[in-house]
C-alpha positions as CSV (number, residue, x, y, z in Angstrom):
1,X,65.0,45.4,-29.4
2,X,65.9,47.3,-32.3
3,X,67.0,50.9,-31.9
4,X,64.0,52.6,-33.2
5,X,61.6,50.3,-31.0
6,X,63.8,51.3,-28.2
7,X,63.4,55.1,-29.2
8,X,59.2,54.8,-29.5
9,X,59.1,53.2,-25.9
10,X,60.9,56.1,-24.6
11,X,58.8,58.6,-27.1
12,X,55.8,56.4,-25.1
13,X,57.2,56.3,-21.5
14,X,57.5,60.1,-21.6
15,X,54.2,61.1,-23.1
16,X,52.7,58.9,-20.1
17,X,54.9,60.3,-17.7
18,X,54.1,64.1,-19.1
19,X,50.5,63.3,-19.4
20,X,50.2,62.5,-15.5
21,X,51.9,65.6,-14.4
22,X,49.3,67.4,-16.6
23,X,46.4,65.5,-15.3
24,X,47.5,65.4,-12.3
25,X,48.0,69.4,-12.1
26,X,44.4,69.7,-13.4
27,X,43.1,67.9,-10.8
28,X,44.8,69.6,-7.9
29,X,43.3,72.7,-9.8
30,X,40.1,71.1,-10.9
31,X,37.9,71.8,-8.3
32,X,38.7,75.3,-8.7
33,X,35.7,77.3,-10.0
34,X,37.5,80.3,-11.3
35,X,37.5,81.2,-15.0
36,X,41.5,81.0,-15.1
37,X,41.3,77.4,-13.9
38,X,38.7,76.5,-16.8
39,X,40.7,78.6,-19.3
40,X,43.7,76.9,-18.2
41,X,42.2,72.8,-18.9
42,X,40.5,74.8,-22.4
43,X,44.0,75.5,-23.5
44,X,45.6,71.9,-22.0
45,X,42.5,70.5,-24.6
46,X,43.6,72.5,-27.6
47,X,46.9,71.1,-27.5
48,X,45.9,67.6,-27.2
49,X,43.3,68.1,-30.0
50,X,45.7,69.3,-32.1
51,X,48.1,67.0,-31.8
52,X,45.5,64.5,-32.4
53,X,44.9,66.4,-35.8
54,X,48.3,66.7,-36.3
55,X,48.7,62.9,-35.8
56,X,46.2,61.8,-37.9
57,X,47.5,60.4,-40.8
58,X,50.4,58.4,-38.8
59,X,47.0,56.6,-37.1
60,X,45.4,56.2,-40.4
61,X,49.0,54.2,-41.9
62,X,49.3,52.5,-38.4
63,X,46.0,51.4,-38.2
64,X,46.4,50.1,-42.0
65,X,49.8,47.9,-41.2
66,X,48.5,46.5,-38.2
67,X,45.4,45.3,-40.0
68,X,47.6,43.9,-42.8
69,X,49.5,41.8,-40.2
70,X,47.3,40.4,-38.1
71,X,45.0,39.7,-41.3
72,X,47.6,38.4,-43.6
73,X,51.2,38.8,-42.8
74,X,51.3,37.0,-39.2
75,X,49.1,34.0,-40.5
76,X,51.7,33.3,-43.1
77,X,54.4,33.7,-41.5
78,X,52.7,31.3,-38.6
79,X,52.6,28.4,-40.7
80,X,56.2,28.6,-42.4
81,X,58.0,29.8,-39.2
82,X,58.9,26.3,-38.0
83,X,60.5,24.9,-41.7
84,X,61.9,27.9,-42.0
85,X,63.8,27.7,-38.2
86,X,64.8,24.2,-39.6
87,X,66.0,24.8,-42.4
88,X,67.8,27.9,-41.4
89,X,66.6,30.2,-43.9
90,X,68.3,33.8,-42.9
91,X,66.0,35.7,-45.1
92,X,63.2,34.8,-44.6
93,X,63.2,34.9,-41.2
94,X,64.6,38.1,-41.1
95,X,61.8,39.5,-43.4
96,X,59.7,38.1,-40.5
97,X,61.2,40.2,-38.2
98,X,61.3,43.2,-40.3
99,X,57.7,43.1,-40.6
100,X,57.3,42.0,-37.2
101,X,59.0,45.2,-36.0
102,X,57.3,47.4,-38.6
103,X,53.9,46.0,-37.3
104,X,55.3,46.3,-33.3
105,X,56.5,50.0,-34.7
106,X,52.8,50.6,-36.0
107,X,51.3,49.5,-32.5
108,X,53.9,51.7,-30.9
109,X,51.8,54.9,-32.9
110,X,48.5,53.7,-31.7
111,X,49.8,53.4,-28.6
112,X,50.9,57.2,-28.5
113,X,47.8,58.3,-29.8
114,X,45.2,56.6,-27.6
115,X,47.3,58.4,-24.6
116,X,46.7,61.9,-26.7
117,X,42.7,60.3,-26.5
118,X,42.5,59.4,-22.8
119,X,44.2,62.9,-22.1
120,X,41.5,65.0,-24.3
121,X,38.7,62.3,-22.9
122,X,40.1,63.1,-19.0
123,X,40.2,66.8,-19.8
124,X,36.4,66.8,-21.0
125,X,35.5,65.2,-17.6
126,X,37.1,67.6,-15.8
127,X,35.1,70.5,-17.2
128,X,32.0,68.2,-16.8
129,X,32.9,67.8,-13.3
130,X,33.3,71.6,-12.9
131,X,30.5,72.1,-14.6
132,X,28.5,69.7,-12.3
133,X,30.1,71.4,-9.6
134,X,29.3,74.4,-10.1
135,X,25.2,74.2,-10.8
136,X,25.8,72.3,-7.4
137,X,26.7,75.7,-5.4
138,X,24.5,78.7,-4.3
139,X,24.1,81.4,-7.3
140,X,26.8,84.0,-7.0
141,X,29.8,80.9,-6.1
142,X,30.1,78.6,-9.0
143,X,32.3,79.6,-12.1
144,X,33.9,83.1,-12.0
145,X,34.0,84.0,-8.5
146,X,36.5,81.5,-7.2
């Protein structure tokens, strides 16, 4: 695996890794009703959202290259691989694996930010389910007096 591979499934592991701590510290605190419990999963949300901003035109490019492999680079290379094995054929084999690491590289971003998306989507249902908690209990103990 080539170094910067290696580098994005460590960027990868510890996103996952930090994104469970968060959820799972909301979720300990998510049936708490108070207002510093919701303000507290608001302000988790506006950092994933902007991140997700921020991130945006890495998606876009990723999104882009992976298209371009599956839909034209991958197919070619498919059919040639085998002669080109036989014959030995250094470079072009290793432009195969260049753009086989640029397109693994590409899925790598995608990767990162669908775990930005499940964190913002996990987020929303915890405010949902506090919400729903809260029209649950008598007046004068939902949100605010917890």
């Amino acid at each position: 695996m080539t170094e910067h591979i290696s580098r994005l499934c460590d960027e990868l592991r510890i996103k996952l890794h930090g994104m469970d701590r968060r959820l799972e510290a909301l979720q300990t605190n998510g049936s708490d009703l108070s207002d510093k419990s919701q303000h507290k999963i608001e302000s988790q949300m506006d950092s994933v959202q902007q991140r997700i901003f921020e991130r945006r035109r890495t998606v876009e490019a990723a999104n882009a290259r992976v298209t371009a492999w599956i839909d034209e680079k991958r197919p070619s290379f498919d059919a040639k691989v085998v002669a080109w094995r036989e014959e030995r054929s250094f470079l072009k084999l290793n432009t195969r694996a260049d753009d086989a690491e640029a397109y693994a590289l590409a899925v790598f971003d995608l990767a990162i930010a669908a775990a930005d998306e499940a964190s913002q989507a996990a987020l929303e249902a915890l405010l949902a389910r506090r919400d729903a908690t809260a029209a649950a209990l008598p007046p004068g103990l939902g949100a605010g007096h917890g």
